[in-house]
C-alpha positions in Angstrom: 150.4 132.9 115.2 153.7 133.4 114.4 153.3 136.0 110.5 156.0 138.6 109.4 156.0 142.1 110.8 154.5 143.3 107.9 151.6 140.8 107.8 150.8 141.1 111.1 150.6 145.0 110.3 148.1 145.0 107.8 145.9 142.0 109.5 145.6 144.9 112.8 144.7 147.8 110.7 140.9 147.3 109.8 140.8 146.6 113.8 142.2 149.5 114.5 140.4 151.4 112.5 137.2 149.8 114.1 138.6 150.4 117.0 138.8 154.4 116.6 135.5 154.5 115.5 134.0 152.8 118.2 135.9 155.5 120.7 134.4 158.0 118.7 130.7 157.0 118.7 131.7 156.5 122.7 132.9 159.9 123.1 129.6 160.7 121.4 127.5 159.2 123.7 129.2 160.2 126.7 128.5 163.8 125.6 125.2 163.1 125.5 124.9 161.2 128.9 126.9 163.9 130.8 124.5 166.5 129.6 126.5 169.0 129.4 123.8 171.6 127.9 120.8 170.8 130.1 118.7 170.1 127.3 118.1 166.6 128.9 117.1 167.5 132.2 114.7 170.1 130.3 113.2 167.6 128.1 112.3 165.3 131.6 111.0 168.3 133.2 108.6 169.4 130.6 107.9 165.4 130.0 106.5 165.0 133.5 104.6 167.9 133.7 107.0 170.3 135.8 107.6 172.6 132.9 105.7 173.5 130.1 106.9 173.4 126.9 105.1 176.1 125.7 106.6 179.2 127.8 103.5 181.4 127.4 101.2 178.7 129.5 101.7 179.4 133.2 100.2 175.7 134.0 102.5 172.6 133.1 100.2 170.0 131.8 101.8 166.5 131.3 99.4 165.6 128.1 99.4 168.8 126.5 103.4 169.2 126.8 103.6 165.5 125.7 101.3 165.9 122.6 103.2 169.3 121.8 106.7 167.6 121.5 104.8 164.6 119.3 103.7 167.3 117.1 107.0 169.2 117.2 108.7 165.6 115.9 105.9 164.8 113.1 106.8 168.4 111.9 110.7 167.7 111.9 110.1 164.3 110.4 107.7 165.7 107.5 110.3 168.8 106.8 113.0 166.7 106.8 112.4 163.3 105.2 111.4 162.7 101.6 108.4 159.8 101.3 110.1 157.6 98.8 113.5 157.8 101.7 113.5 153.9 102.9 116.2 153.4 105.9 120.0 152.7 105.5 120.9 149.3 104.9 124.2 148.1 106.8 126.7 146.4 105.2 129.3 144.9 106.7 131.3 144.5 103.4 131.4 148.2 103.2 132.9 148.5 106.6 135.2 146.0 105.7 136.6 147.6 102.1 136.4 150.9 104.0 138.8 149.7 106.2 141.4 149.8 103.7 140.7 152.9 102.3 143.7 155.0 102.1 146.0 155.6 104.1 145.4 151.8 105.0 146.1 150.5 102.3 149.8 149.1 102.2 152.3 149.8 105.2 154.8 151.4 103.8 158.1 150.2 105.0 161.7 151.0 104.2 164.6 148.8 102.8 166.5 149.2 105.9 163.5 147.6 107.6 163.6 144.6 105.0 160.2 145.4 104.0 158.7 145.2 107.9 161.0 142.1 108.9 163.1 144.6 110.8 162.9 147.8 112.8 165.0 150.6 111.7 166.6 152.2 115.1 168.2 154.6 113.4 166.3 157.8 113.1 165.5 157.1 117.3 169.3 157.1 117.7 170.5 160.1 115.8 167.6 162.0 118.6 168.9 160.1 121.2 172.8 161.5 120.7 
């Protein structure tokens, strides 16, 4: 348990890096949960019949507002999607290389640290006087 300063340094930055982009995708999600547009509460309204989704129909019909949003998505899907796309495949080596990916590459210390043995005080003392 017991590696340099420097070691140590670059065995932390792929977790830290994981790290921020797990706070991302939560800050994401939270977005999402809170909704903060009202699209959500919309979509569950029109869903369980108490709105239509068609604005022009004065009666909310559970089957025919579910059937219009499956049609809405085929039509999205079929606009948007090629037929010979297949799904992503994940790769946790990618995530891994990407991890040091510039600027993660090497620390960067100076000779007055001894190469990340040391800590150099001195640029936090010249602000401190």
């Amino acid at each position: 348990f017991f590696f340099s300063s420097r070691r140590r340094h670059t065995r932390f930055l792929p977790v830290s890096w994981a790290r921020r982009c797990v706070q991302e995708t939560g800050i994401d999600i939270l977005i999402m949960i809170n909704d903060a547009d009202g699209l959500k509460e919309d979509e569950f309204q029109i869903l369980a019949g108490k709105k239509s989704a068609n604005p022009e129909e004065p009666n909310p019909d559970s089957f025919k507002n579910f059937y219009a949003k499956y049609k809405e998505i085929k039509d999205y899907q079929k606009k948007f999607t090629s037929p010979n796309q297949t799904a992503e495949q994940v790769n946790v080596e990618d995530y891994y290389n990407k991890a040091f990916d510039p600027p993660f590459t090497h620390p960067y210390f100076t000779s007055e640290e001894n190469f990340g043995k040391n800590v150099d005080m001195h640029q936090l003392y010249t602000e401190f006087i």
